[in-house]
C-alpha positions in Angstrom: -13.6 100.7 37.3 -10.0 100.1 37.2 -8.7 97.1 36.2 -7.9 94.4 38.0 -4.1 94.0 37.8 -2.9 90.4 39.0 -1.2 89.4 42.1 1.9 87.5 41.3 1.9 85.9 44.7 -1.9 85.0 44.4 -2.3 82.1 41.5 -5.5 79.9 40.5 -7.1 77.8 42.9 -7.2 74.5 41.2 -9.3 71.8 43.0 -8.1 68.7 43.6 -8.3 65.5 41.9 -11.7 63.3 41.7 -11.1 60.3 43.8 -13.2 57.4 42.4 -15.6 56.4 45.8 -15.5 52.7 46.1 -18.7 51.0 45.7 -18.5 49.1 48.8 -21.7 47.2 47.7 -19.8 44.9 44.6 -16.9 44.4 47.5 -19.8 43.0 49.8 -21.1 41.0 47.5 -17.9 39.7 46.3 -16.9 39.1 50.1 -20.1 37.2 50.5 -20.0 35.1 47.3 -16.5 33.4 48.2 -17.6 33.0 51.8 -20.3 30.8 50.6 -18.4 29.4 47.9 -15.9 28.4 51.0 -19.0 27.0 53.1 -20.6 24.9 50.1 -17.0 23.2 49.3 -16.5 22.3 52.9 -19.7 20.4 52.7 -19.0 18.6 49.5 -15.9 17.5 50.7 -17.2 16.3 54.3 -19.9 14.9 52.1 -17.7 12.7 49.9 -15.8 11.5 52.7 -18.4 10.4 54.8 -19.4 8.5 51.7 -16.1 7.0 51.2 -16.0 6.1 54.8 -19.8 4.3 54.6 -18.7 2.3 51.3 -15.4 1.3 53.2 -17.3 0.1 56.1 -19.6 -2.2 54.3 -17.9 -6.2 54.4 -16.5 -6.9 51.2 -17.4 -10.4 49.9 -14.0 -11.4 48.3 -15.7 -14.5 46.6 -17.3 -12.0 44.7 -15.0 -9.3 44.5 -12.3 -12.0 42.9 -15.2 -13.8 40.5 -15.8 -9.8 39.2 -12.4 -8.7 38.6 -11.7 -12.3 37.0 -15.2 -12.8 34.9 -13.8 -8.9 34.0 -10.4 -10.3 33.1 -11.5 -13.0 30.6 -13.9 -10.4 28.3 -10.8 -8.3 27.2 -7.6 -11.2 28.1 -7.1 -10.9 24.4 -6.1 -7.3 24.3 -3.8 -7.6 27.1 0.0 -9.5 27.0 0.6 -12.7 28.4 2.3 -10.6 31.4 -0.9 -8.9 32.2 -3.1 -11.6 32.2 -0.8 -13.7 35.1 -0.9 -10.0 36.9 -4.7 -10.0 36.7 -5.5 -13.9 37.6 -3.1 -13.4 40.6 -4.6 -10.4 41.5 -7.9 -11.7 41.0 -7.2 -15.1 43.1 -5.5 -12.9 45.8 -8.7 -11.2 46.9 -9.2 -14.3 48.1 -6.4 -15.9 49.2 -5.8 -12.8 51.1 -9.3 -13.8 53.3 -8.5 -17.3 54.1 -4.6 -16.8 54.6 -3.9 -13.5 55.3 -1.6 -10.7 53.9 1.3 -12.3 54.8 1.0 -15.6 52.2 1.0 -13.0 49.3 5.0 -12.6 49.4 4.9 -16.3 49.3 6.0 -18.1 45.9 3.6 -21.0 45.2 6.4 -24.0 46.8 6.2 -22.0 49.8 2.9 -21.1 50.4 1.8 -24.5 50.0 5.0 -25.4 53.1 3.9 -23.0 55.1 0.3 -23.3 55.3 0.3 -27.3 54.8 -1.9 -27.5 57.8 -5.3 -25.0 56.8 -4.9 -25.9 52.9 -5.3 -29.5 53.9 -8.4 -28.8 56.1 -9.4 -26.1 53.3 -9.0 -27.8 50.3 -9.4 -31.8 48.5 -6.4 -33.4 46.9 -7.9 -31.7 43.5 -8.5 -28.3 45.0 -5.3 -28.3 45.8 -3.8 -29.5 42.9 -5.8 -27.3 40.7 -4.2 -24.0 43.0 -0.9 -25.1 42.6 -1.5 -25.5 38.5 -3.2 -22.2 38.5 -0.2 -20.4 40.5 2.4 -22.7 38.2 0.2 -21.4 35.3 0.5 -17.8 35.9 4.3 -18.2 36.3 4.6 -19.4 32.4 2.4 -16.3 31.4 4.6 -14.2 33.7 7.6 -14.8 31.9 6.0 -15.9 28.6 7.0 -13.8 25.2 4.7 -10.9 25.0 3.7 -12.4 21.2 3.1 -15.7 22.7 0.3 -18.3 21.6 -2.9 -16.8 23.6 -4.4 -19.9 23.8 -3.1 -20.7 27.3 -4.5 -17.8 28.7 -8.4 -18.3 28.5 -8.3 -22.1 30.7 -6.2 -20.3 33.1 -8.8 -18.0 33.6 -11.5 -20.5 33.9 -9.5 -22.7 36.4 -9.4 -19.5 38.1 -12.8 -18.7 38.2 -14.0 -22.3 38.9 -11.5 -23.0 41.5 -12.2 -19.0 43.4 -16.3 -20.4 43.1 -15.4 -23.8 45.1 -12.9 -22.2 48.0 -14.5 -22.2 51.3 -15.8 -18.6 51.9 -15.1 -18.0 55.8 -11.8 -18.3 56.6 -10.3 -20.3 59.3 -9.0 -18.1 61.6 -7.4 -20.9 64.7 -5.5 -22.5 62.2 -4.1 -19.4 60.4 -2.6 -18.4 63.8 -1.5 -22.3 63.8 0.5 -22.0 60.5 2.3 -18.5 61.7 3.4 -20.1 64.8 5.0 -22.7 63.6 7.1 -21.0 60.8 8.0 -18.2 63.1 
């Protein structure tokens, strides 16, 4: 048989490349997987805000609210500066304050507040009651500006004043004469 002689226009047939075949099963269950982890998250999150909604719509006693964050204040009063301390009685007594006298008395320093709102702290309070806010707001003033070294053994009667006077203020507050007091400074 003769021998094949080669072609020189005919060359080797040379197949093509392997092209890897996507396994579309991992993609699916990729796909599926975030699409649940999507799903879930949406839950929690309507979840937590229909919590936070359900806790915000519960009546907040602010008698108690104010004796917590105070009975809170005079377990670690020693760690904190004489600065801190006023901050946290205020803050404490505002709670309630805030209930019986509205937002507006809180921008109010303590000669003011007690002008302003003459009329509802003398149906609110006794001569004493009042006497013992207007030491209390006094008191937190000193502390306010008070050297942060300062002797600490001012702070701990302020808190109990605090406390004894937010356990004696009437809890409802009275809501014709706070319209009374805004009329007549406006």
């Amino acid at each position: 048989m003769p021998e094949t002689e080669s072609i020189p226009d005919i060359k080797d047939i040379i197949p093509p490349p392997e092209i890897a075949d996507s396994d579309s099963g991992v993609i699916i269950i990729i796909c599926v997987s975030l699409a649940t982890l999507l799903i879930l998250s949406t839950f929690i999150l309507f979840w937590i805000k229909s919590r936070k909604k359900s806790a915000q719509s519960e009546p907040v006693d602010p008698r108690k609210a104010a004796l917590d964050h105070l009975h809170a204040l005079k377990q670690r009063y020693i760690d904190l500066s004489a600065h801190e301390v006023a901050h946290e009685t205020v803050t404490g007594l505002r709670l309630v304050i805030v209930h019986n006298f509205g937002l507006k008395s809180l921008n109010l320093t303590p000669e003011e507040f007690f002008t302003i709102y003459k009329e509802k702290i003398m149906q609110m309070f006794s001569n004493e009651d009042k006497e013992r806010l207007l030491f209390i707001l006094h008191g937190c003033d000193r502390l306010r500006f008070a050297p942060e070294k300062g002797d600490p053994s001012e702070r701990l009667p302020l808190i109990e004043k605090t406390i004894h006077f937010v356990r004696h203020i009437p809890n409802e507050p009275l809501v014709s004469s706070t319209n009374n007091a805004n009329s007549t400074t406006a």
